[in-house]
C-alpha positions as CSV (number, residue, x, y, z in Angstrom):
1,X,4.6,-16.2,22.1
2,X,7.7,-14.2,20.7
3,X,7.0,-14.8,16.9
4,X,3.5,-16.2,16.0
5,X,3.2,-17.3,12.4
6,X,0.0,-17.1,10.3
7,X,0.3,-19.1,7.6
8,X,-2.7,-21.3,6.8
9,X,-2.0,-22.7,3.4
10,X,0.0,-25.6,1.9
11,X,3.6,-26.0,3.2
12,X,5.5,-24.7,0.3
13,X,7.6,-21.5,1.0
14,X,5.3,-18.0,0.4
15,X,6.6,-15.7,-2.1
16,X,6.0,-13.0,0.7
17,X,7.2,-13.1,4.6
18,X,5.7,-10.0,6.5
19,X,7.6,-9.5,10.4
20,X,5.4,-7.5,12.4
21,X,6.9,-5.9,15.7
22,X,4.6,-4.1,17.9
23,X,4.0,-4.2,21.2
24,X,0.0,-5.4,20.4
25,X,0.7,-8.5,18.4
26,X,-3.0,-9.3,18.6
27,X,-4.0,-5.9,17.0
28,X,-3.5,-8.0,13.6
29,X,-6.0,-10.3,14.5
30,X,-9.0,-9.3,12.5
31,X,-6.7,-7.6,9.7
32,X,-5.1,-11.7,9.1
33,X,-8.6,-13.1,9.4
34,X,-11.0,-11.2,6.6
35,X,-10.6,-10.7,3.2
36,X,-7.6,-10.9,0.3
37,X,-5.1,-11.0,3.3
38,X,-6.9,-14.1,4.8
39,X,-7.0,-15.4,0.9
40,X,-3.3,-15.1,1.0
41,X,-2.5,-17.3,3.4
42,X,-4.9,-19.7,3.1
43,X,-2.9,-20.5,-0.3
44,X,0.5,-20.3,0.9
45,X,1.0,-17.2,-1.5
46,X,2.1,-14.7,1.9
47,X,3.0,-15.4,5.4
48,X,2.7,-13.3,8.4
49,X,5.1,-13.3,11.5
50,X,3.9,-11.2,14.6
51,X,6.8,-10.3,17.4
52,X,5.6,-9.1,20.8
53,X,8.3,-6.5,21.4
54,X,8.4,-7.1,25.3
55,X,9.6,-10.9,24.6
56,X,12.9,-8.9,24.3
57,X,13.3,-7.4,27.3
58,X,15.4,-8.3,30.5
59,X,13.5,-6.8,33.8
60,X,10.0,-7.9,35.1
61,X,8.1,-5.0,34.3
62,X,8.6,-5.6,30.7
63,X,10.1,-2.2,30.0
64,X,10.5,-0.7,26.2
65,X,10.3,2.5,26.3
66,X,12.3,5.5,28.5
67,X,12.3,9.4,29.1
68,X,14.6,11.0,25.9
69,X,17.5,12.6,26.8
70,X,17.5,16.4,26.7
71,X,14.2,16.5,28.7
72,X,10.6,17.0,26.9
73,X,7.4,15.4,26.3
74,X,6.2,11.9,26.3
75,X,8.5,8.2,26.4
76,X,10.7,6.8,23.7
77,X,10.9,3.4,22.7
78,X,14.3,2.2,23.9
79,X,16.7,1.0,20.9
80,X,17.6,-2.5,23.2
81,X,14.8,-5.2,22.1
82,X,14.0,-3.6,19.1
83,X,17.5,-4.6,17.6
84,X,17.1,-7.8,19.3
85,X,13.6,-8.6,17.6
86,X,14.7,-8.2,14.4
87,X,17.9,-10.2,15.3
88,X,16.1,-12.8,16.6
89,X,14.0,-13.0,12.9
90,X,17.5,-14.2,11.1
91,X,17.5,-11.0,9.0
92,X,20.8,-9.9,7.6
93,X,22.4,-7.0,9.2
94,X,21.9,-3.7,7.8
95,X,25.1,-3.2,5.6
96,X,24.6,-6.6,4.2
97,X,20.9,-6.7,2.9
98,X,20.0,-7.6,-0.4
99,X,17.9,-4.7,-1.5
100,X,15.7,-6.2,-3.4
101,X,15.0,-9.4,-1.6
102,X,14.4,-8.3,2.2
103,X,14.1,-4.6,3.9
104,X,13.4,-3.4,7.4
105,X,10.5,-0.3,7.3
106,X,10.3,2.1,10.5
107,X,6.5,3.2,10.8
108,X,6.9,6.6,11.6
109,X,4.9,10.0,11.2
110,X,8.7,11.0,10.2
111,X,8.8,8.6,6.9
112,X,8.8,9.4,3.3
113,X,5.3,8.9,2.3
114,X,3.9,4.9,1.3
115,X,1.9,5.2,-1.9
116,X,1.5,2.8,-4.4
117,X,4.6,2.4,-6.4
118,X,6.4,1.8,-2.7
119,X,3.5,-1.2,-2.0
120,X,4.6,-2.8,-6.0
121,X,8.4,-2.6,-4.7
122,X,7.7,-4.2,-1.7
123,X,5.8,-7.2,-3.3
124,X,8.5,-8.2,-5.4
125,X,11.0,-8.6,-2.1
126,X,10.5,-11.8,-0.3
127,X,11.0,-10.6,3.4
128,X,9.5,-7.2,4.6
129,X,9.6,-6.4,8.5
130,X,8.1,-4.0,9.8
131,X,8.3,-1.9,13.3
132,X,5.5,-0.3,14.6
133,X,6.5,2.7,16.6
134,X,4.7,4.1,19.7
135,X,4.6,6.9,22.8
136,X,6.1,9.9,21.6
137,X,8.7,8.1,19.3
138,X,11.7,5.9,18.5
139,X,15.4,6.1,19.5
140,X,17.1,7.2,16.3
141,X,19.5,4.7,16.5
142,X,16.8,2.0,15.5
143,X,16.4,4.2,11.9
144,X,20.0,4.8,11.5
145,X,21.7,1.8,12.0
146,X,18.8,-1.0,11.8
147,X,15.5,0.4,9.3
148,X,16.3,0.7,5.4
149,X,13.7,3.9,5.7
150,X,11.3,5.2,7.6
151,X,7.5,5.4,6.0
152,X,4.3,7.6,6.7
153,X,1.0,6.4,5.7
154,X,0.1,10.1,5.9
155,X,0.1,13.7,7.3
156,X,-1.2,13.0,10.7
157,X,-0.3,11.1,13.8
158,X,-1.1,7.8,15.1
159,X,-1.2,6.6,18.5
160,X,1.2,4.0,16.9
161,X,2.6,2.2,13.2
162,X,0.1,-0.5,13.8
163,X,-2.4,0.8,11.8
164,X,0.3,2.0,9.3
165,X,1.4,-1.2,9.2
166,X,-2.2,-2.8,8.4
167,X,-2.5,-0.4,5.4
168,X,0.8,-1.8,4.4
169,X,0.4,-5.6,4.6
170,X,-3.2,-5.2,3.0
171,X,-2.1,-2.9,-0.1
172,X,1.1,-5.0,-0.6
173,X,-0.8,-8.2,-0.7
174,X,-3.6,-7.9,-2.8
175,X,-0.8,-6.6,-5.6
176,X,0.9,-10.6,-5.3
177,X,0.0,-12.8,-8.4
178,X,-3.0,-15.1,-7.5
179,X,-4.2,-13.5,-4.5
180,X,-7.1,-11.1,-6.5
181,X,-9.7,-12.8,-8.0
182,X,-9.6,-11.2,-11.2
183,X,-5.4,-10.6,-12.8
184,X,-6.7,-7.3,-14.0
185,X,-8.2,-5.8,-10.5
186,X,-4.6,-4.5,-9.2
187,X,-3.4,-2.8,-12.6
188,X,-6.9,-1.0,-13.6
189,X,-7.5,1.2,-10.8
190,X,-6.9,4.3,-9.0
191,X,-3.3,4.5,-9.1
192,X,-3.0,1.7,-11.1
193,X,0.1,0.8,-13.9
194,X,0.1,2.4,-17.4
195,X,-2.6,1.5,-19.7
196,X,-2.6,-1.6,-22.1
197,X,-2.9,-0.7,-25.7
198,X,-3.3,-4.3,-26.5
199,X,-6.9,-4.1,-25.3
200,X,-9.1,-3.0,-28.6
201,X,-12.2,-0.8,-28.7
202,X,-14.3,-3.8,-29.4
203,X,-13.5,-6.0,-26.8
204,X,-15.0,-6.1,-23.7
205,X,-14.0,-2.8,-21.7
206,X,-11.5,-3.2,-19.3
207,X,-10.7,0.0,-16.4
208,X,-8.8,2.1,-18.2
209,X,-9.6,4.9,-15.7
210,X,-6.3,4.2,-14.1
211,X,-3.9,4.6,-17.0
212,X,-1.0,6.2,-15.7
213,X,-1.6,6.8,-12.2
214,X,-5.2,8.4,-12.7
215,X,-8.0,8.0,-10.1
216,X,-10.6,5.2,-10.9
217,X,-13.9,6.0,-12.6
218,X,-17.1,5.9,-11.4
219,X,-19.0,2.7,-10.7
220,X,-22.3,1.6,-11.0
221,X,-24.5,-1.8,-10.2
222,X,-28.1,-3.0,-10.5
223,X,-30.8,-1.8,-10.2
224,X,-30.4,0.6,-13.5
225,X,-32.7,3.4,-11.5
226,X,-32.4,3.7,-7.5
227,X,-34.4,6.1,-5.8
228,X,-35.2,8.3,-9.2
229,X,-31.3,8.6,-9.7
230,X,-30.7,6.2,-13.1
231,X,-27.2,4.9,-14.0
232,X,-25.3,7.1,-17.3
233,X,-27.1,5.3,-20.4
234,X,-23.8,4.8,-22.0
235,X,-23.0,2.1,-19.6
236,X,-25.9,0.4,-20.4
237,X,-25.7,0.6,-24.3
238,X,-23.0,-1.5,-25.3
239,X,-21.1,0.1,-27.2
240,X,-17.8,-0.7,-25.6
241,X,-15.6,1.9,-26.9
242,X,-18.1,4.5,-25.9
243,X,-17.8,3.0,-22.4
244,X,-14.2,3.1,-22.8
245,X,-14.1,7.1,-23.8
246,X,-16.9,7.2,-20.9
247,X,-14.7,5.8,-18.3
248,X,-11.6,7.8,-19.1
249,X,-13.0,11.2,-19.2
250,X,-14.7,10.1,-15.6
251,X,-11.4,9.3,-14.4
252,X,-9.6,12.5,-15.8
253,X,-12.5,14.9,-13.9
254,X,-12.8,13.1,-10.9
255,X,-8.6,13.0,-10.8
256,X,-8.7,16.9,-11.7
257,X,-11.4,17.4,-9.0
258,X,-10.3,15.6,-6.4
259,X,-6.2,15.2,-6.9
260,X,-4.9,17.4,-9.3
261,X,-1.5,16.3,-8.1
262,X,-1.7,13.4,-10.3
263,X,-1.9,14.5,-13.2
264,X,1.7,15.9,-13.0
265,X,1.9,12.6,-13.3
266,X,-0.2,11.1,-15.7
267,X,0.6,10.2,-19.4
268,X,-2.3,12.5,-21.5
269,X,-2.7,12.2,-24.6
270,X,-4.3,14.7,-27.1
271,X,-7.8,14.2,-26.4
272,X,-7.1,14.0,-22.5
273,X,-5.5,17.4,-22.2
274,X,-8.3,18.7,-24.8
275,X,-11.1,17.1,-22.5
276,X,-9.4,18.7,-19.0
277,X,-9.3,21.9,-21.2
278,X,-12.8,21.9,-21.3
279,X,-13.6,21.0,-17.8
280,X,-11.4,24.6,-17.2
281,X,-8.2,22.5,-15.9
282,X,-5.2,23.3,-18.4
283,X,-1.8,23.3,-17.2
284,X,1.5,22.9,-19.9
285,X,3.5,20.9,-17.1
286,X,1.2,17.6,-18.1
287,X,3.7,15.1,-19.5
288,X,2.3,14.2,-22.9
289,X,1.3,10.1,-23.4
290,X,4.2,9.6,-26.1
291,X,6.6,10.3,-23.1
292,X,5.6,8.1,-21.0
293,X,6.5,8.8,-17.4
């Protein structure tokens, strides 16, 4: 089937249409099937559209891809049926998108990076295709005059953007209103929106860990004592604003340890920088909380 759609919910139009292109539609299979994807189109909240890439071509083998000119390794993906699979899925041509209602996304090791600000823009668009790339590349053509950009999902290669494109779909979803169980799960963690200074010491902690950007804080579960290794006793003492201060310092270490990147980042207050100071992490580039970032 040229465009399969996956939309299980009620009939009412998604606030969210994902176009996959890939020459292994059914690689999406499992990812569409299992968890808050699978939750977001069983309400109507998402849909997904999968294109088999060799619907669009003309000879019997089914050809997409070709040597590159200039000689060297490997097969290009030939810039013929991927123009004519996103034709075919009614999208506006390039010079006369809307911005910030639809965009067409090149997987490619070549892309600016995909990190979370890039999944909040993409789930407040309505229509987000994306191409997954293969063999040894893409004709340029397809990023200059069709894609809107080209995105990585990191610094390494992929046998192709399918898996790229998983990462996408999943991250983008789960950041739609209604699809998370809780309101609060997408904007309190690791790399999660600025803090909100509505919440007080006294009421019941929220995860602040992610205040700004930071990594999330360590988490804990029954039983209180596993295998001689106990849980910290502030989380167990319920004093919430000492859980609070808990959590935050968590996050700041384990952000200094494992991505000090981030906190070039990060809104700090005071006691943050004073805290990282002690931990031996003190750098004057840290944008101070009052500025916001």
């Amino acid at each position: 089937m040229a465009d399969e759609q996956h939309q299980l919910g009620n009939s009412t139009a998604p606030a969210l249409r994902f176009d996959l292109i890939s020459i292994f539609p059914d690689f999406f299979s499992s990812l569409l099937a299992f968890g808050v994807v699978s939750r977001a189109l069983k309400t109507g909240i998402a849909a997904v559209h999968t294109t088999d890439l060799r619907t669009f071509t003309h000879d019997r083998h089914r050809t997409v891809d070709d040597r590159p000119f200039g000689g060297g390794e490997g097969m290009v993906l030939k810039p013929e049926p991927i123009f004519a699979a996103v034709n075919s899925l009614g999208i506006a041509a390039k010079s006369k998108r809307d911005p910030a209602a639809e965009t067409v996304i090149l997987l490619s090791a070549q892309g600016r990076p995909f990190h979370q600000q890039v999944a909040r823009e993409l789930a407040g668009m309505r229509r987000v295709v994306l191409i997954c790339g293969r063999y040894e590349g893409v004709d340029e053509r397809v990023a200059e005059h069709l894609c809107d950009r080209e995105l990585s999902i990191g610094d390494y290669v992929l046998s192709g953007g399918e898996l790229g494109a998983a990462v996408i779909v999943d991250s983008v979803m789960r950041l739609l209103p209604g699809v998370l169980g809780n309101a609060h799960s997408a904007h309190y963690e690791s790399f999660g929106e600025g803090f909100d200074a509505s919440v007080q010491d006294s009421e019941v902690p929220l995860a602040v860990s992610a205040a700004g950007g930071l990594l999330d804080y360590p988490h804990y579960t029954r039983p209180p004592e596993f295998d001689g290794y106990p849980i910290p006793e502030v989380l167990a003492g319920g004093d919430h604003a000492a859980i609070r201060r808990w959590r935050r310092q968590r996050a700041l270490e384990k952000t200094a340890r494992n991505r000090p990147d981030l906190l070039t980042q990060a809104s700090l207050s005071k006691e943050d920088r004073a805290f990282l100071a002690g931990l031996g992490f003190d750098n004057q580039t840290w944008p101070d909380a009052a500025e916001g970032k």
